[in-house]
N, C-alpha and C positions, 0 to 999 in steps of 0.2 A: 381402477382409481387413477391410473395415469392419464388413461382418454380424458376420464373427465375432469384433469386439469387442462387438458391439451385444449378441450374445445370449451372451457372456462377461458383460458386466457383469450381464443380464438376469438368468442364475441366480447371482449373487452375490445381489440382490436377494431372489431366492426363497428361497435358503438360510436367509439372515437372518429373514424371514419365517416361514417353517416352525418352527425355532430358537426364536422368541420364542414361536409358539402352545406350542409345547410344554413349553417353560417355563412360560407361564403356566397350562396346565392341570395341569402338575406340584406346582405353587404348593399349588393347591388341594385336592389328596390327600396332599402330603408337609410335614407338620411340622418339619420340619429347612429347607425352604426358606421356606415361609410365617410369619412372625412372625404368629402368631395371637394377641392381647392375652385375655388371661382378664377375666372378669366382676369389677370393681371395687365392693366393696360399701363403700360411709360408716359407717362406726359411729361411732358418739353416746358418750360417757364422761366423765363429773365428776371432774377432776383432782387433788380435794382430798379422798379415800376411801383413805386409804392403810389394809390393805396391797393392796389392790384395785386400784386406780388413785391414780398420785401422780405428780407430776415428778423426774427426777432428778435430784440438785441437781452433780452432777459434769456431765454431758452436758447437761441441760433438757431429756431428751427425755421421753415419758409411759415409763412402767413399773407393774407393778403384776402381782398375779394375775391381773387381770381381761382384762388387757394382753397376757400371756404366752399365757395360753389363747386368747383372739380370733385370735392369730396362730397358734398353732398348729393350728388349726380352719380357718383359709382356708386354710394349705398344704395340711391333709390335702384339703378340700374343694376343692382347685384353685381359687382366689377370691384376689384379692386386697384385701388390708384396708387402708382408708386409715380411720384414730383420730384425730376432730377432739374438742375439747373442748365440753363444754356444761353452763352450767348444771343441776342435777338437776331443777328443776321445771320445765324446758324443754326436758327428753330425748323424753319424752309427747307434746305439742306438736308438737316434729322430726319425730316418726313419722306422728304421725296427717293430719300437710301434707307428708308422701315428702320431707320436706329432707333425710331420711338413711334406709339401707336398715336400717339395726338400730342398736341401743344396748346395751352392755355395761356396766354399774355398778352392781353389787350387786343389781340390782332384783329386790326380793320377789314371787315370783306372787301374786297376789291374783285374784278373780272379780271385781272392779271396776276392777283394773286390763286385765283379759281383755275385756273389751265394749271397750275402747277399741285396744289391740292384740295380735299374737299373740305367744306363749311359745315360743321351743324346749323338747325338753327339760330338766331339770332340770340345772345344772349345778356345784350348789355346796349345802349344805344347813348349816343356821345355826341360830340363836335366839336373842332379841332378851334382851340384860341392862341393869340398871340402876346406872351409874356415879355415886359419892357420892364426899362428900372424906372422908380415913381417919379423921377424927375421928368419923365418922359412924355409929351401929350401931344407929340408931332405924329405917333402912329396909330392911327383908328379905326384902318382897313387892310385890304394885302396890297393895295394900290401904292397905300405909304411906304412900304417896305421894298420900292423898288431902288437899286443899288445902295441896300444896306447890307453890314455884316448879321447873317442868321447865324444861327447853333443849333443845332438838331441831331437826332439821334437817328443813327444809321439803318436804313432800311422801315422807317416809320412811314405813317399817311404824312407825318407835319415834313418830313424829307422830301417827300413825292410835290406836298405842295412848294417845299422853298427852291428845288429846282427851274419852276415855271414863273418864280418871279424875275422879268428882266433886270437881268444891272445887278442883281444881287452875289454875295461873295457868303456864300453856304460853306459851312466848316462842320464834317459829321464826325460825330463823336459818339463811341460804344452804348454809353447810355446819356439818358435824359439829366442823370446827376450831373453829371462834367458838363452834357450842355448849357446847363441854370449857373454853374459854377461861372462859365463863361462868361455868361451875361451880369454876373456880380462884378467879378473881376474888370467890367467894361471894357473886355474884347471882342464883344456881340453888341450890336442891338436889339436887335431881340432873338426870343424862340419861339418856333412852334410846335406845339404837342398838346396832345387832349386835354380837353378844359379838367378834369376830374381831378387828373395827374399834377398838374399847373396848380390847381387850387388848394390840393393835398399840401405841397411842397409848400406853399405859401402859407396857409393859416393851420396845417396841423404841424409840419414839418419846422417850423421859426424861421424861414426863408427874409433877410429882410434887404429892402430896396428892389422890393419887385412885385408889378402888380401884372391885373389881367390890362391889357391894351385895347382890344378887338376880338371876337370871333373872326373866324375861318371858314367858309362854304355853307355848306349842307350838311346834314346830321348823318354820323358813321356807324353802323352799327359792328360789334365784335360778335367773332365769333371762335370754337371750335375747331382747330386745326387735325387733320388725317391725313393720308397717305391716300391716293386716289387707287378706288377699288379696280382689278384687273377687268375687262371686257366682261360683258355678260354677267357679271357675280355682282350681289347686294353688298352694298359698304356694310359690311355687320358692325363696326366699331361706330360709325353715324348713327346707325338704328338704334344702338343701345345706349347711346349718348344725349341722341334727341328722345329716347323715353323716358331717359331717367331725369332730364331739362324739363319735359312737359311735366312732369311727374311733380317735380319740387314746386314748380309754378302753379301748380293745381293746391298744392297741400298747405301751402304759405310759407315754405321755409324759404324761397328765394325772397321773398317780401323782406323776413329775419335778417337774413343775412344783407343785402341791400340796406336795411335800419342802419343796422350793426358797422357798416362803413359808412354811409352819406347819411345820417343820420335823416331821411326820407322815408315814411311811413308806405307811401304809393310813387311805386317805379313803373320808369313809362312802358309804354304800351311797346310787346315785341311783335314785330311778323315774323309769319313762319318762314321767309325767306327774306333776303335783306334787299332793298331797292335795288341797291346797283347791280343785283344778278338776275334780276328780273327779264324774261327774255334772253337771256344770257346764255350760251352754251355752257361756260362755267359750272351752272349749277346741276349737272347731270353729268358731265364730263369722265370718260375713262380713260385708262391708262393706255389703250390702245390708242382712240379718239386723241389724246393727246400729242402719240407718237406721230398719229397722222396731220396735226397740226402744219401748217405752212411754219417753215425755219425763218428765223429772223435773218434776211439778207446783209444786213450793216452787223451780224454778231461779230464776226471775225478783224473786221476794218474795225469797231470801235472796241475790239481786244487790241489789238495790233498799236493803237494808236495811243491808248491808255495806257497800255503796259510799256510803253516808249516812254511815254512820260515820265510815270512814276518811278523809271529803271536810273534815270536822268537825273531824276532827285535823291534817290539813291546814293547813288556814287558822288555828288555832290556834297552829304550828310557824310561820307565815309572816308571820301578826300579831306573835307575841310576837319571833319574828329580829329582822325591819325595825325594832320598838321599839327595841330592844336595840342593834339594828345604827348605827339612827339617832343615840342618844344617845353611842355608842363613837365613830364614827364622826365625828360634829361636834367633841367632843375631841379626835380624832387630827387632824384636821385642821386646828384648832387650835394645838394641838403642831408639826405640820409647817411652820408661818404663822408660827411663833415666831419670836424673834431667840436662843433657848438652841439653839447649837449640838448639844450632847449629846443637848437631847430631840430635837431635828431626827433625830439619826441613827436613836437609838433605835427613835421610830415609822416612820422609815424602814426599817429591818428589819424591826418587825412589819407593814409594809403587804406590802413584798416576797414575804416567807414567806408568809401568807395569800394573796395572788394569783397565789401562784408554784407552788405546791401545790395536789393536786385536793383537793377537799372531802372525798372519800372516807375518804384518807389520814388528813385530818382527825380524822374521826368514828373510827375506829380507835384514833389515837394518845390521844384524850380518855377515850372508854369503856371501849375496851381497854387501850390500851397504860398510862394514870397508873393505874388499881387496882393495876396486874400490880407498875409502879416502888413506890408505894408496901406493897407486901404485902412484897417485899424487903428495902424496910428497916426492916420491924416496924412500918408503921400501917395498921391496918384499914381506910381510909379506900377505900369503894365510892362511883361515881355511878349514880343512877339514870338509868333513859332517856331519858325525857322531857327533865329537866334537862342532862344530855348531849348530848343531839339541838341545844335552845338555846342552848349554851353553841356549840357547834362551828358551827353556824350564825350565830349575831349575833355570832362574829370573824370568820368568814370575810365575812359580810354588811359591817361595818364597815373593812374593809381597804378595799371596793370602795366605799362613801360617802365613806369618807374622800378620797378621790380625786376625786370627784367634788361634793366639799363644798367642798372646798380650791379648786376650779373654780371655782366660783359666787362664793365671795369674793372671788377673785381679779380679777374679771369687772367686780367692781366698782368705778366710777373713782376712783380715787385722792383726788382732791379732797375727796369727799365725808368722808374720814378727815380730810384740815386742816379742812373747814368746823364737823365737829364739836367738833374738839381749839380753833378756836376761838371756839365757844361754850361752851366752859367746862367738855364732855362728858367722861367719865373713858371711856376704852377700852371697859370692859365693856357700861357704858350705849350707846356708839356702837355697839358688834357686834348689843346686844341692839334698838334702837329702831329704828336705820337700814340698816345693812348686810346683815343677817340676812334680815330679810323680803324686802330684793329679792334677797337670791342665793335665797333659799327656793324663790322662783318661778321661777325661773331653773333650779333642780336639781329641779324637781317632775317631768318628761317622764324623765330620768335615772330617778330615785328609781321610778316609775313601771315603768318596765321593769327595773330591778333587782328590782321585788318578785314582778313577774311571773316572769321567771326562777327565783325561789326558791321558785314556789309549785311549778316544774316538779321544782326542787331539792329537793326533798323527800322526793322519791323515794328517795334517797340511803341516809335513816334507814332504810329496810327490813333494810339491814344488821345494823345492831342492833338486828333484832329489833320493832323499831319499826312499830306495826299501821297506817298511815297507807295512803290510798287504794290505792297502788301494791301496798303489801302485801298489802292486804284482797285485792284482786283476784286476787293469787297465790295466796294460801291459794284462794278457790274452785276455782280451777285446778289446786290439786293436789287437790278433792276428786272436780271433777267432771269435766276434763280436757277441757271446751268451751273452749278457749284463746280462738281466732278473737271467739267473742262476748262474753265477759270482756273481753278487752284493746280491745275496741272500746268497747266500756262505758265502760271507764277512760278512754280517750284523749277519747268526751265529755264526760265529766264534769271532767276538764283544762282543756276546750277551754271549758268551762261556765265553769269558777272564771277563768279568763285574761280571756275574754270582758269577763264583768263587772266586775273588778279594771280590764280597760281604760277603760270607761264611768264609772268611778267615778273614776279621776285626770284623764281628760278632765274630767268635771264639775269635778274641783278646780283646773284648770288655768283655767275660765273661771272660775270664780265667785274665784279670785285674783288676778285681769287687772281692776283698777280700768278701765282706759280702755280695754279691750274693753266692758267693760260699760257703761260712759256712751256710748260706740260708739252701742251696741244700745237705750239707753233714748233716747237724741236721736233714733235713727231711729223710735222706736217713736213716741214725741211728733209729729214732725213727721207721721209716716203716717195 
């Protein structure tokens, strides 16, 4: 009786056994039991391309043509799409370091943008026009736009073209919205960027005082941005992007979706490769191929000479703040020291507001956002950028001295304010003779690292437009698309200005230290 529980239990065991191999070999031929995950691919996409790519402002989720199709293209292609956002002249970049397996954002095929990464097919075809405000009937061609102010967005086709018009004074800006905003504001003459986009902003977006002007060249076509496949190996990510592209174009859903944005029943004819790489080595090009490429001999002389520039403007922006900052700044604090209640509050709100807010915001609401209020209510009244840049910087700069001002005086003993009051000293004179210079010394280590911060803060102005190191750097980067060695350029040449800025408030730190320095002279005597 005991065996036959022993070997009763024994084939439960086995059954169970047998059971699970067979399940698990079933796993592996039958799709219904195996949850098999499909191939996840990252696509790249600039958020602020409407009707392309945009946010929805009901959900905040992306949407766009560009959006619609990507996903319609992984379903066909069995792929799934995950749509992160990216800046435009940092989609290039993501690819060519595999941080994403492709990018979807209008991008123009070009042969210079083909050496850096591959194209699928063509999947949208365009051409680039030129947007003016309606009063406007002086420009009809790209001939008229010679020594005009452009507004373009950085690292675009309509960028590639406003560099090549002579005389002209090009201002790039992140995206195409700040561009248009530009030309509202009438700090531009016009823009250039693809008619779709132009047309979007104008008759779906409510854009008003601004029409189409002229077309631009030859017809562009977009396409599918990858990572160029290594030597010898198939782009698997092209192949499964151009089946799933042919796929929808065969079935009529790109027709669908095409309606669904340019309300156009029949969209034009695509080739399966885009003219301008026609004959192209681009359109085949490896990763080796690449590396074998001839080096650009002018890279390093037009790093060297740009990044001069921009370093130049720079410290310019970070001299003229701190001035500025310093002298608002000692006033506010000032004012906050006061015994007038009112003004107490007062600069108590504008310290808040400036330190409470990014700087960003700032430079928007200054260059942007007062043209836009004043054009509403009938006054012409534009800022330049420069002027813009300083202004939004030495108040944001002076919120934070003033804080840091009001410290130093404060710091100061008390007495010293009766010893003056009775020698006879009038207020002004006592801030100006005695109190002043020792909180100065006192705030110089503060001041110090506040200037350095803002040299990094400068960065900012790229926004508007604004050519300052950070910028310079971009713009090469959208020519030459060596990201890697640009942005390390720039982060020395940072590390450069900071460096010395440091050595240069240390030196002012001792050579304002009376009894450091009698310290150092009695030891010197004595030795």
């Amino acid at each position: 009786m005991v065996k036959f529980n022993h070997w009763g239990r024994a084939w439960r065991y086995y059954l169970l056994l047998a059971l699970g191999i067979f399940l698990a070999i079933a796993m592996q031929f039958t799709p219904a039991f195996s949850q098999v995950s499909r191939k996840t691919i990252i696509v790249a996409t600039e958020p602020t391309f409407p009707p392309f790519e945009m946010t929805d402002e009901a959900t905040g989720q992306l949407t766009g043509f560009d959006v619609d199709l990507i996903k319609a293209i992984g379903e066909a292609a069995q792929v799934t799409i995950d749509i992160q956002g990216y800046p435009f002249d940092g989609i290039i970049p993501a690819l060519q370091s595999n941080t994403v397996g492709a990018a979807i954002s209008a991008i123009t095929i070009t042969p210079e943008r083909a050496q850096s990464v591959a194209f699928s097919s063509p999947y949208f075809k365009s051409v680039l026009s030129i947007a003016v405000q309606d009063g406007n009937d002086t420009i009809k061609s790209l001939k008229d736009l010679e020594g005009k102010r452009l507004a373009v967005a950085i690292g675009t086709t309509g960028a590639m073209v406003a560099t090549k018009v002579p005389g002209a004074n090009v201002t790039n800006f992140d995206s195409i919205t700040s561009a248009l905003q530009e030309l509202v504001n009438g700090n531009a003459d016009a823009v250039i960027n693809d008619r779709p986009v132009l047309l979007y902003a104008i008759k779906d977006a409510g854009l008003k005082n601004v029409k189409i002007g002229a077309n631009v060249g030859s017809e562009d076509y977009y396409g599918i941005a990858m990572p160029l496949a290594p030597a010898g190996e198939i782009n698997q990510t092209r192949e499964a992007l151009n089946q799933g592209l042919f796929q929808i174009i065969e079935n009529g859903t790109y027709n669908a979706i095409y309606e669904k944005w340019f309300g156009e029943k029949n969209p034009p004819f695509l080739p399966l490769v885009a003219p301008s790489l026609v004959g192209k080595v681009g359109t085949a090009q490896t990763l080796t191929e690449r590396s074998q490429a001839s080096p650009n001999d002018n890279f390093l002389i037009t790093l060297f000479r740009n990044l001069f520039k921009g370093s130049i403007l720079t410290i310019l922006l970070t001299a003229f703040s701190v001035f500025f900052g310093l002298i608002g700044g000692t006033g506010v604090a000032i004012a906050l020291i006061s015994d007038i209640k009112p003004l107490q509050l007062l600069f108590r709100i504008y310290v808040e507001f400036f330190r409470g807010t990014p700087m960003l915001v700032q430079l928007f609401i200054i260059y942007f956002g007062l043209p836009a209020l004043f054009k509403e209510i009938g006054l012409g009244i534009t800022i330049d950028r420069f002027p813009a840049a300083i202004i939004a910087l030495s108040l944001n700069v002076a919120a934070y001295l003033a804080e840091i001002i009001r410290g130093g005086i404060q710091s100061i003993d008390r007495g010293q304010w009766e010893a003056c009051e009775s020698l006879g000293m009038s207020p002004w004179q006592t801030m100006k003779e005695v109190i002043f210079p020792q909180a100065f010394r006192r705030i110089l280590p503060p001041l110090g690292n506040e200037f350095i911060t803002l040299i990094k803060d400068t960065s900012l102005t790229a926004v508007i437009g604004f050519q300052e190191l950070f910028r310079e750097g971009q713009l090469i980067v959208a020519t030459t698309y060596r990201a890697f060695e640009v942005y390390i350029a720039v982060a020395l040449v940072y590390l450069l200005l900071t460096t010395l800025s440091s050595f240069v408030f240390k030196w002012l730190e001792n050579y304002m230290d009376p009894v450091g320095r009698a310290k150092k002279k009695a030891k010197a005597v004595t030795a």
